[in-house]
Structures are given as structure tokens and as C-alpha cells.
C-alpha positions, 0 to 999 in steps of 0.5 A, spaced: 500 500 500 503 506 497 503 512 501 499 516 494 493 511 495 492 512 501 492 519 501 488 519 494 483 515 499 482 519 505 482 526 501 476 523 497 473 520 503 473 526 506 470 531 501 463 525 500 461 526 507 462 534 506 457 534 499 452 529 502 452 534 508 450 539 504 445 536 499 441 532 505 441 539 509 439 542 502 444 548 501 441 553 498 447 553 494 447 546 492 440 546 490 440 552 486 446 548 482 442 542 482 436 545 479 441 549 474 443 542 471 437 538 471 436 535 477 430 535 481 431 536 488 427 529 490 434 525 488 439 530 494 437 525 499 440 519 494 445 522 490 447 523 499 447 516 500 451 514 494 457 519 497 456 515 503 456 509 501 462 511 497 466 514 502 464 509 507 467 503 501 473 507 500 476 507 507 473 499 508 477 498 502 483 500 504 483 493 510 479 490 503 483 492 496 477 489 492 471 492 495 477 499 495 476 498 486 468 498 486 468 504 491 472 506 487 469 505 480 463 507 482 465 514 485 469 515 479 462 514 474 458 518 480 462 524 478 462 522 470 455 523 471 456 530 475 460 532 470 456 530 465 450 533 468 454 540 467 456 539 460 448 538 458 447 544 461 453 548 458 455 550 466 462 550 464 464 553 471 460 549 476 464 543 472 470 544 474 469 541 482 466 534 479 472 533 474 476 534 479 473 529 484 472 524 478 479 525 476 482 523 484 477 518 483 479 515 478 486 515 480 484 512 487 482 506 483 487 505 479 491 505 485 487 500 489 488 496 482 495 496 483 494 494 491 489 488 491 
């Protein structure tokens, strides 16, 4: 286990429960973003749960590499989908957080690959 991937999975560990926070307590600005791209408020608490569960696998996965490679995969489609999203909606400023969290993503799966 590297150094990189560890620090990879517990700064993405981190920033999920942080965006779920905000989209369970229903942010004004969080909402008001989510509405601009097409998403119906209905969908905050599960798109939080997801990040949750994300996290959750992520830092389970560092004891448990493979559960580490789906957590990881599917955080990495989640902000694909974000990033998507904003693409439709020609937001190219609200797209700049996605992007970067699919990019750790995807690093940090690439990294649980290489350990498990």
C-alpha cells in the first residue's frame, strides 16, 4: 500500500461526507446548482447516500483492496455523471469541482488496482 493511495483515499473520503452534508441539509447553494443542471431536488437525499456509501467503501477498502476498486469505480462514474450533468447544461464553471473529484477518483482506483 503506497503512501499516494492512501492519501488519494482519505482526501476523497473526506470531501463525500462534506457534499452529502450539504445536499441532505439542502444548501441553498447546492440546490440552486442542482436545479441549474437538471436535477430535481427529490434525488439530494440519494445522490447523499451514494457519497456515503462511497466514502464509507473507500476507507473499508483500504483493510479490503477489492471492495477499495468498486468504491472506487463507482465514485469515479458518480462524478462522470456530475460532470456530465454540467456539460448538458453548458455550466462550464460549476464543472470544474466534479472533474476534479472524478479525476482523484479515478486515480484512487487505479491505485487500489495496483494494491489488491
Amino acid at each position: 500500500m503506497t503512501i499516494n493511495y492512501v492519501v488519494q483515499t482519505v482526501v476523497l473520503s473526506l470531501v463525500l461526507p462534506g457534499s452529502a452534508a450539504g445536499r441532505l441539509k439542502r444548501r441553498k447553494s447546492v440546490v440552486t446548482s442542482m436545479r441549474g443542471v437538471g436535477v430535481a431536488e427529490s434525488w439530494l437525499p440519494r445522490l447523499a447516500l451514494l457519497e456515503i456509501a462511497g466514502a464509507s467503501g473507500l476507507l473499508i477498502g483500504l483493510a479490503l483492496p477489492p471492495l477499495a476498486v468498486a468504491a472506487g469505480a463507482g465514485v469515479f462514474l458518480y462524478f462522470c455523471g456530475a460532470v456530465a450533468f454540467h456539460v448538458r447544461a453548458h455550466d462550464r464553471k460549476g464543472m470544474i469541482a466534479p472533474t476534479a473529484l472524478a479525476v482523484t477518483a479515478l486515480a484512487a482506483t487505479l491505485l487500489a488496482v495496483q494494491n489488491a
